[in-house]
C-alpha positions as CSV (number, residue, x, y, z in Angstrom):
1,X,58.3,95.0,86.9
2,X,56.9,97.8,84.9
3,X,54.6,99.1,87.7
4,X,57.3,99.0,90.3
5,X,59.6,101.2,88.3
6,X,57.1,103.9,87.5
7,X,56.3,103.7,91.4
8,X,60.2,104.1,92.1
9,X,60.4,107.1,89.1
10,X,57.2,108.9,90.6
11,X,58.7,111.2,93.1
12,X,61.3,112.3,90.9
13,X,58.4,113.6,88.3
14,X,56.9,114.9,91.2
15,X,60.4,116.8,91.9
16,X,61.0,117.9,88.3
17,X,57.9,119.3,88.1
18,X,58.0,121.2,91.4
19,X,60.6,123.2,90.4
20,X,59.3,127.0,89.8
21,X,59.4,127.7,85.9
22,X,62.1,131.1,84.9
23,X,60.9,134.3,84.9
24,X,62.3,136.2,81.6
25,X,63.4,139.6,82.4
26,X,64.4,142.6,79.7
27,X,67.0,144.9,80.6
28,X,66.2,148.3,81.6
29,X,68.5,149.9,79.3
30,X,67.8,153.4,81.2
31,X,68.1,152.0,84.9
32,X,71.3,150.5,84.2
33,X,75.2,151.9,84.6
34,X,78.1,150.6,83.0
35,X,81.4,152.3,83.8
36,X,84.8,151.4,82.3
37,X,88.2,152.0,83.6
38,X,91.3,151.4,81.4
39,X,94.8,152.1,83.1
40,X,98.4,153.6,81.4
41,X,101.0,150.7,81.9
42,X,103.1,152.7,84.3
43,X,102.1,155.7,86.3
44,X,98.4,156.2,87.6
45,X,96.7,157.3,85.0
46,X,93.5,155.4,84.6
47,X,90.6,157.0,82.6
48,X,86.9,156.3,83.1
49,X,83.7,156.7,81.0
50,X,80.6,155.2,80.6
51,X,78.9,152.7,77.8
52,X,75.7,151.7,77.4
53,X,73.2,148.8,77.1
54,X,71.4,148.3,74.3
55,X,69.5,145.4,75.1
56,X,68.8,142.3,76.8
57,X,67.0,139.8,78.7
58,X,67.7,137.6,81.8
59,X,65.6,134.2,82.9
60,X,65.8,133.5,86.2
61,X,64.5,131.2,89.2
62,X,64.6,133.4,92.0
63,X,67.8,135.0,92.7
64,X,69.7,132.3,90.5
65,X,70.1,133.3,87.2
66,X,69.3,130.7,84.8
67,X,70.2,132.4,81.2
68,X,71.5,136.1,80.0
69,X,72.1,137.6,76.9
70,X,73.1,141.4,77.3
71,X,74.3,144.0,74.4
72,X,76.0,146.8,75.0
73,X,76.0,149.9,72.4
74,X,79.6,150.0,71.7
75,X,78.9,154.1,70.0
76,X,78.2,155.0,73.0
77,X,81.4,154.9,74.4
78,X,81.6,158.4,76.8
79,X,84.7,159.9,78.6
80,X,84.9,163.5,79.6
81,X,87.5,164.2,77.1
82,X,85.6,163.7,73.5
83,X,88.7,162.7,71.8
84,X,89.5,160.3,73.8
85,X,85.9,158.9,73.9
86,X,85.7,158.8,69.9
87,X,89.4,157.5,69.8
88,X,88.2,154.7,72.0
89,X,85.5,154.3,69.1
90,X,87.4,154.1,66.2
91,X,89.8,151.5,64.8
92,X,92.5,151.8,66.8
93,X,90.5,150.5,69.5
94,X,86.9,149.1,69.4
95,X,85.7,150.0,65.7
96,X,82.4,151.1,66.8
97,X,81.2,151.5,63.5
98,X,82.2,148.2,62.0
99,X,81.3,146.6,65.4
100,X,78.2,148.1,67.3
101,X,77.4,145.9,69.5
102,X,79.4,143.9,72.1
103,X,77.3,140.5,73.5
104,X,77.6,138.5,76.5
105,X,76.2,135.2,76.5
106,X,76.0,133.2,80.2
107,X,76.7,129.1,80.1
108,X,76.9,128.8,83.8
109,X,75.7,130.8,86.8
110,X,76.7,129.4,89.9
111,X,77.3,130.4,93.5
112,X,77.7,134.2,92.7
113,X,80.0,133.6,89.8
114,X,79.1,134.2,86.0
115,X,80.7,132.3,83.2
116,X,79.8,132.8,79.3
117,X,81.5,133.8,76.0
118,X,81.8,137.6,75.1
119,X,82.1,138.7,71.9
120,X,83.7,142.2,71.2
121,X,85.2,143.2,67.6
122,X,83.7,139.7,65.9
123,X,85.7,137.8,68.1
124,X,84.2,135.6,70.9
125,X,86.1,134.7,74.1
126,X,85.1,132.7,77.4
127,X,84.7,135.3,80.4
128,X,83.9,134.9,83.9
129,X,83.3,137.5,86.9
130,X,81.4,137.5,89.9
131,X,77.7,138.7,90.1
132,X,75.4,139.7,93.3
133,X,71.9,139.3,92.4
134,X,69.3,141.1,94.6
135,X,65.0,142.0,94.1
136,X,65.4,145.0,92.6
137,X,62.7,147.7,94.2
138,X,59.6,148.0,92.3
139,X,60.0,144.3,90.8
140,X,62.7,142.4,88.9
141,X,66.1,142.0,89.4
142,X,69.7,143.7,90.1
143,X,72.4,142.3,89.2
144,X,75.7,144.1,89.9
145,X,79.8,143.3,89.7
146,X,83.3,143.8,87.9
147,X,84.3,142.1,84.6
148,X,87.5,142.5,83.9
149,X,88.1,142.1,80.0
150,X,91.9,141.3,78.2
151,X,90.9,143.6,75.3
152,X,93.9,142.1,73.3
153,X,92.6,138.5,72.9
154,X,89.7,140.4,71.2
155,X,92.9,142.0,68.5
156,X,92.9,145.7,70.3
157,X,96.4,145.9,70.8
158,X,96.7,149.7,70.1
159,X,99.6,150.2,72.5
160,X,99.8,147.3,74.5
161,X,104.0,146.4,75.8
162,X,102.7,142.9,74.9
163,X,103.3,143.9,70.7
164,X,104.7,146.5,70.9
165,X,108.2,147.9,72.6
166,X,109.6,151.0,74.0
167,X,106.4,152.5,74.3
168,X,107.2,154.3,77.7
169,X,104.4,156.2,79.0
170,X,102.3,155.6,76.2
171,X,101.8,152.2,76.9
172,X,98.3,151.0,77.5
173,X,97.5,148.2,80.3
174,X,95.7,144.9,78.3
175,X,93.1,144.6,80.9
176,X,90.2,146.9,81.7
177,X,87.4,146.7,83.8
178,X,83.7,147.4,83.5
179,X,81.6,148.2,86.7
180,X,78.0,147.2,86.3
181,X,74.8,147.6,88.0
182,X,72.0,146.1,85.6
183,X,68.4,146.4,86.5
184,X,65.9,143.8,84.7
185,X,62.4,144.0,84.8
């Protein structure tokens, strides 16, 4: 009885162990874009900037990405207008100096669609957003797409009509969006 089921759990071995080991990647802080766009609540206002990665490293099979972890340098918020960019800094909005770094963690890549926890200002919240994954020339991988964050479930509420009221034009949408194109090597 014993032979006949190793026999039967054979080709499954033979399966599991077919299956090409991950390739780690590190992010190439330097090849890499990250642009943010916020919007006003009403009106058409909608500044962008730029932030950068600090780290990270991808494992991947192929074009399927198996596991991520990715940190972004929130003091290095940019926007054209330097007020703005170190207003965005400071503690009415992301409290760059209490909390540098912003992490993405992936649970779950599958068919083209990220899922993981990020964690911004200590707090960590489930995210998803989809993600094209390409060869990226001269070796490793390019992953690009929009994540579009609710910056109030991580408590940056500075103007939001959600807590606060007649705000008018100041008013600040919740959601903002950041455009990536990532290059790991």
């Amino acid at each position: 009885m014993k032979k006949l089921l190793i026999l039967a759990l054979l080709p499954l071995f033979f399966l599991l162990a077919a299956r090409p080991a991950a390739t780690t990647y590190r992010l190439d802080p330097a090849a890499s874009t990250l642009t943010w766009t916020g919007h006003a609540e009403a009106g058409t206002w909608a500044p962008q900037g730029t932030i950068r990665l600090r780290e990270g490293r991808i494992a991947a099979e192929g074009q399927t990405v198996r596991a991520a972890r990715v940190v972004v340098d929130m003091a290095t918020i940019a926007h054209d207008q330097a007020q703005l960019a170190e207003h965005l800094r400071g503690p009415d909005f992301f409290d760059a100096a209490k909390f540098p770094t912003a992490v993405f963690e992936l649970t779950e890549f599958k068919a083209g669609q990220a899922r993981g926890t990020l964690t911004l200002k200590g707090q960590t919240k489930p995210v998803a957003f989809p993600v094209a994954v390409e060869a990226a020339p001269g070796g490793g991988l390019r992953l690009r797409g929009t994540v579009s964050v609710d910056r109030t479930q991580f408590g940056v509420n500075y103007n939001s009509a959600s807590f606060f009221q007649n705000l008018g034009s100041y008013a600040i949408r919740n959601d903002f969006q950041v455009v990536f194109d990532v290059v790991a090597r």
